[in-house]
Structures are given as C-alpha cells and as structure tokens.
NUVEX-613339 format. One record per residue: residue number from 1; residue in three letters; x, y, z of N, C-alpha, C in turn. Coordinates in Angstrom, 2 decimals. Layout:
// residues N
+-----+-----+---------+---------+---------+---------+----------+---------+---------+---------+---------+
!   n ! res !  n_east ! n_north !    n_up ! ca_east ! ca_north !   ca_up !  c_east ! c_north !    c_up !
+-----+-----+---------+---------+---------+---------+----------+---------+---------+---------+---------+
! NUM ! ALA !       X !       Y !       Z !       X !        Y !       Z !       X !       Y !       Z !
...
+-----+-----+---------+---------+---------+---------+----------+---------+---------+---------+---------+
END
This chain:
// residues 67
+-----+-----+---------+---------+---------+---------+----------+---------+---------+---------+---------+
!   n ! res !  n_east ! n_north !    n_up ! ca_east ! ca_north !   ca_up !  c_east ! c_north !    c_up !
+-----+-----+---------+---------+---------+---------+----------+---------+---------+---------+---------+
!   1 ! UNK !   14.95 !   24.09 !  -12.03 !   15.97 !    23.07 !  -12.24 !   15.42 !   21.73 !  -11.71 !
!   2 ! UNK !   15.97 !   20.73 !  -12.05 !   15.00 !    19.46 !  -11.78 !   15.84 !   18.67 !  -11.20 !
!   3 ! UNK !   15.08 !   17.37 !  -10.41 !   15.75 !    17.29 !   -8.91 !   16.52 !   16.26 !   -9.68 !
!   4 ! UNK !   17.60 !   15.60 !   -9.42 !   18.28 !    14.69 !   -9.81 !   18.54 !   13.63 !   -8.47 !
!   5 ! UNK !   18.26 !   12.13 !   -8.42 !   18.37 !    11.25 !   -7.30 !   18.82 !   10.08 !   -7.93 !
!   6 ! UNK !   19.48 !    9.28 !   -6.81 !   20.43 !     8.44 !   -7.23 !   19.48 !    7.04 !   -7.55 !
!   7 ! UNK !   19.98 !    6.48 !   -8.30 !   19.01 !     5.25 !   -8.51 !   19.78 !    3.79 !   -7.34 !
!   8 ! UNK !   18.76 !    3.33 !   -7.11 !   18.75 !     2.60 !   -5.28 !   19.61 !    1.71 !   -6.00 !
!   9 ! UNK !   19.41 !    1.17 !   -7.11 !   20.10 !    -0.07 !   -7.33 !   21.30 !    0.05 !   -7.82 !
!  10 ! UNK !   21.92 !    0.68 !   -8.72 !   23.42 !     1.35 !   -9.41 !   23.88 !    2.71 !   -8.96 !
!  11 ! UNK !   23.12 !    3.59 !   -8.50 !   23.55 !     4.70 !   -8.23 !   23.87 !    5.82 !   -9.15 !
!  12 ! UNK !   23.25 !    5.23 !  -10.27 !   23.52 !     6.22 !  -11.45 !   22.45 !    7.67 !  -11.34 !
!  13 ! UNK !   23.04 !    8.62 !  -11.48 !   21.93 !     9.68 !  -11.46 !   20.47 !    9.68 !  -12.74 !
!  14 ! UNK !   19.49 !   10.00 !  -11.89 !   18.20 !     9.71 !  -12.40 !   17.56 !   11.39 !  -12.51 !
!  15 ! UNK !   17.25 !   11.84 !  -13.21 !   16.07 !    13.38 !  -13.50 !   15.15 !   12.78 !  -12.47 !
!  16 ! UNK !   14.49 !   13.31 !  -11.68 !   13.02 !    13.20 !  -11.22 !   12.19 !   13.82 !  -12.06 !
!  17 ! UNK !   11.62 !   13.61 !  -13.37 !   10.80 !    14.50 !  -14.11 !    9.54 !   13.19 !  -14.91 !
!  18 ! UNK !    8.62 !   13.96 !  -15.29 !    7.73 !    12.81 !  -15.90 !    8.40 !   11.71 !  -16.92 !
!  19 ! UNK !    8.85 !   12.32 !  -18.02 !    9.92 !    11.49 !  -18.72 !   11.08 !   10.49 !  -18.30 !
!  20 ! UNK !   11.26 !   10.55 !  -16.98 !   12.01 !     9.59 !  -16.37 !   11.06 !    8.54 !  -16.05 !
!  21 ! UNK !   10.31 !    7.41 !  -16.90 !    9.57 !     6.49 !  -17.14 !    9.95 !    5.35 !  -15.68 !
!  22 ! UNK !   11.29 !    5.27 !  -15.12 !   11.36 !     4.13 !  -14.18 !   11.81 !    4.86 !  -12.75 !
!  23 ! UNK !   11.49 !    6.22 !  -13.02 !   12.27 !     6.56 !  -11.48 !   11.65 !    6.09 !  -10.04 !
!  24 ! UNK !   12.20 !    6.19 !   -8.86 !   13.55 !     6.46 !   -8.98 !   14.69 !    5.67 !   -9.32 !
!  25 ! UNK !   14.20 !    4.52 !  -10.27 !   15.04 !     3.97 !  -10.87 !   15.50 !    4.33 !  -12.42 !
!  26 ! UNK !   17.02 !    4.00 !  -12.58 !   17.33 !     4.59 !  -14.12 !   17.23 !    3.81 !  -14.86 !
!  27 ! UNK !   16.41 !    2.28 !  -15.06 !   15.78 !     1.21 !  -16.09 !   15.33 !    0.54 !  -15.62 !
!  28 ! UNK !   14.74 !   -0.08 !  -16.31 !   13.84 !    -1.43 !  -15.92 !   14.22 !   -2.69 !  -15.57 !
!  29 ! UNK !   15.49 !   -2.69 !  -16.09 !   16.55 !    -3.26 !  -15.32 !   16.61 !   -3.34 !  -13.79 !
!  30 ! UNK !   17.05 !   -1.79 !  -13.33 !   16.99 !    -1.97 !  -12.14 !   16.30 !   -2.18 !  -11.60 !
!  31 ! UNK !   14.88 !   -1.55 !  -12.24 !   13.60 !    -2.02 !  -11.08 !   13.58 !   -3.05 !  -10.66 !
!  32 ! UNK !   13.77 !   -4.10 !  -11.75 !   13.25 !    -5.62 !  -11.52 !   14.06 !   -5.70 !  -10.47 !
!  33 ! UNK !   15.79 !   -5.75 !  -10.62 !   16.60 !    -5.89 !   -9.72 !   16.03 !   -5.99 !   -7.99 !
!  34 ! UNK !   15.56 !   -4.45 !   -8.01 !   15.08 !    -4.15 !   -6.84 !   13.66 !   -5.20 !   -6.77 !
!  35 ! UNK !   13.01 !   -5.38 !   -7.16 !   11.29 !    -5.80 !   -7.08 !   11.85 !   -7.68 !   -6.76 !
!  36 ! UNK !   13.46 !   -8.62 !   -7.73 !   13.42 !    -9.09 !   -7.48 !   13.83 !   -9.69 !   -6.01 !
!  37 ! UNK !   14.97 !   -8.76 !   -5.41 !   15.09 !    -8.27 !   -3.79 !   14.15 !   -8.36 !   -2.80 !
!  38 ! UNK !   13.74 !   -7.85 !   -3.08 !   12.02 !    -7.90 !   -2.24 !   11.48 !   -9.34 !   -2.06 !
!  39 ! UNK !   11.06 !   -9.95 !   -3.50 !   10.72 !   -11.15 !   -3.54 !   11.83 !  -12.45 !   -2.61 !
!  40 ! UNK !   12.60 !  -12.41 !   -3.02 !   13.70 !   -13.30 !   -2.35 !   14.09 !  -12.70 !   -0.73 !
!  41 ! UNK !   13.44 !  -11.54 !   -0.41 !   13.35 !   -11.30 !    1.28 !   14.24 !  -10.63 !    1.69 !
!  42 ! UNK !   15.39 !  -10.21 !    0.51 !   16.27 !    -9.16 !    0.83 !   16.28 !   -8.52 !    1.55 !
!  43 ! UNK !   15.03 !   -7.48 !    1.47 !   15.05 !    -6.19 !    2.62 !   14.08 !   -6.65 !    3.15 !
!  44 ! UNK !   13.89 !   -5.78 !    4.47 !   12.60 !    -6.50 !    5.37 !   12.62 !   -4.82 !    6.19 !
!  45 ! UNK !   10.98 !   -4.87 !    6.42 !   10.71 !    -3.89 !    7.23 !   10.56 !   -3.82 !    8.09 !
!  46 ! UNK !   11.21 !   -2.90 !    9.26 !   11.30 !    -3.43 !   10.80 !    9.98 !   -3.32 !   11.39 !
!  47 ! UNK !    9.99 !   -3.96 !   12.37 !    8.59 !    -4.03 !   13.19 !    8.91 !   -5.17 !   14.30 !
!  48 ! UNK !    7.72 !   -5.38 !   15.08 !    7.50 !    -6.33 !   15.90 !    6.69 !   -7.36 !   15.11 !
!  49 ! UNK !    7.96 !   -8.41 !   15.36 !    6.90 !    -9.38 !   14.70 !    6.60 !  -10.88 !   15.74 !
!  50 ! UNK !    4.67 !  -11.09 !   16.01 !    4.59 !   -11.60 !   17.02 !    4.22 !  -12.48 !   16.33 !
!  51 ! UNK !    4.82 !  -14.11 !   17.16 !    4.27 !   -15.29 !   16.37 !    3.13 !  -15.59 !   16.67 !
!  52 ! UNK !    2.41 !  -16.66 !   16.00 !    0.71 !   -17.08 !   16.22 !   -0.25 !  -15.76 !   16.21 !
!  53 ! UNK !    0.31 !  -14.76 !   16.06 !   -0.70 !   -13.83 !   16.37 !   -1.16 !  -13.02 !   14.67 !
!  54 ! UNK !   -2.43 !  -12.47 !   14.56 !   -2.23 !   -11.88 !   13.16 !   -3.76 !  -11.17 !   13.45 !
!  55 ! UNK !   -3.55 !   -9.78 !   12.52 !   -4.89 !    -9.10 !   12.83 !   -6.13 !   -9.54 !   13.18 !
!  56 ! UNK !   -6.12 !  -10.34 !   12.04 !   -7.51 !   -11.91 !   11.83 !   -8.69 !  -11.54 !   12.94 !
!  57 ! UNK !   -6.95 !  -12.54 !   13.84 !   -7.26 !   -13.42 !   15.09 !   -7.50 !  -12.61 !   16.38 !
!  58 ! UNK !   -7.05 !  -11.37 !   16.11 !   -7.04 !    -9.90 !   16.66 !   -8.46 !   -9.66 !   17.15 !
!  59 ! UNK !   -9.15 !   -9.45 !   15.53 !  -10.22 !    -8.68 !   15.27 !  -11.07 !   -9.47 !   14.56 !
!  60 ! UNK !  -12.25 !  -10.39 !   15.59 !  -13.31 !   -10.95 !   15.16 !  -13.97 !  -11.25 !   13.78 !
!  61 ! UNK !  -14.46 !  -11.24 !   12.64 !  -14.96 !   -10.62 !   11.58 !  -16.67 !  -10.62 !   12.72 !
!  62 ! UNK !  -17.42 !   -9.15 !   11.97 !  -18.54 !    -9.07 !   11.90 !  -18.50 !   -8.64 !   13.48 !
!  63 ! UNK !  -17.20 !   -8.13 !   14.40 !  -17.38 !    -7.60 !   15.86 !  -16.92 !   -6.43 !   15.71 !
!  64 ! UNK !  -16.44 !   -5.88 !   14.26 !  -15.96 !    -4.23 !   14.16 !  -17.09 !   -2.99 !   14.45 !
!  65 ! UNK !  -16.59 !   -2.33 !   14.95 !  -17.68 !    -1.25 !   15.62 !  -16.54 !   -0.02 !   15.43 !
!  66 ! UNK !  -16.84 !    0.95 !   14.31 !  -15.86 !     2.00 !   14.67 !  -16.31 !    3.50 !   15.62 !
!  67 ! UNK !  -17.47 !    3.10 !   16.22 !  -17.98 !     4.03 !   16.91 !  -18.34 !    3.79 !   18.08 !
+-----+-----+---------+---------+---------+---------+----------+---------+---------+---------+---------+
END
C-alpha cells in the first residue's frame, strides 16, 4: 500500500510513489509557493548565528590539514 503525506503547502493528500512528479508536494503550484517562502525568508533554520564571523574567516584558505 503506498504511503500517502500531506502536501506542506495545502494539505491536500499526496501518493508518495514515482508518479507523484512534485511530491511531497501535490503541484507545481505549491512547490513554487513553498520555494517562493524560502526566497522572501519565510522560514529560517535555527542555529547560532554569529555576527562578523563566517567559516572563511574561520579557516585560512591553503592552512587545511585534515590529518
């Protein structure tokens, strides 16, 4: 039997199966919806976020040594 999940953006039920072309969204519609969310900063992923600081500036170029 095949898994059925809700689509993030309407909530309409979605097949999880190859033929479900946008899952886990139920159109392309929604995707964008969602993809345009993202863009405009909607959701955000938690973390620590430190100012002035960034891997970069972290980690030298050409001082990596993974051994």
């Amino acid at each position: 039997m095949p898994t059925v999940v809700k689509c993030p953006t309407c909530g309409k039920d979605v097949r999880w199966a190859p033929e479900s072309r946008f899952r886990p969204f139920c159109s392309d519609r929604c995707k964008q919806i969602d993809l345009g969310a993202w863009a405009a900063e909607k959701y955000k992923i938690g973390g620590n976020e430190q100012e002035g600081s960034s891997s970069e500036e972290e980690t030298p170029r050409g001082d990596y040594n993974p051994h």
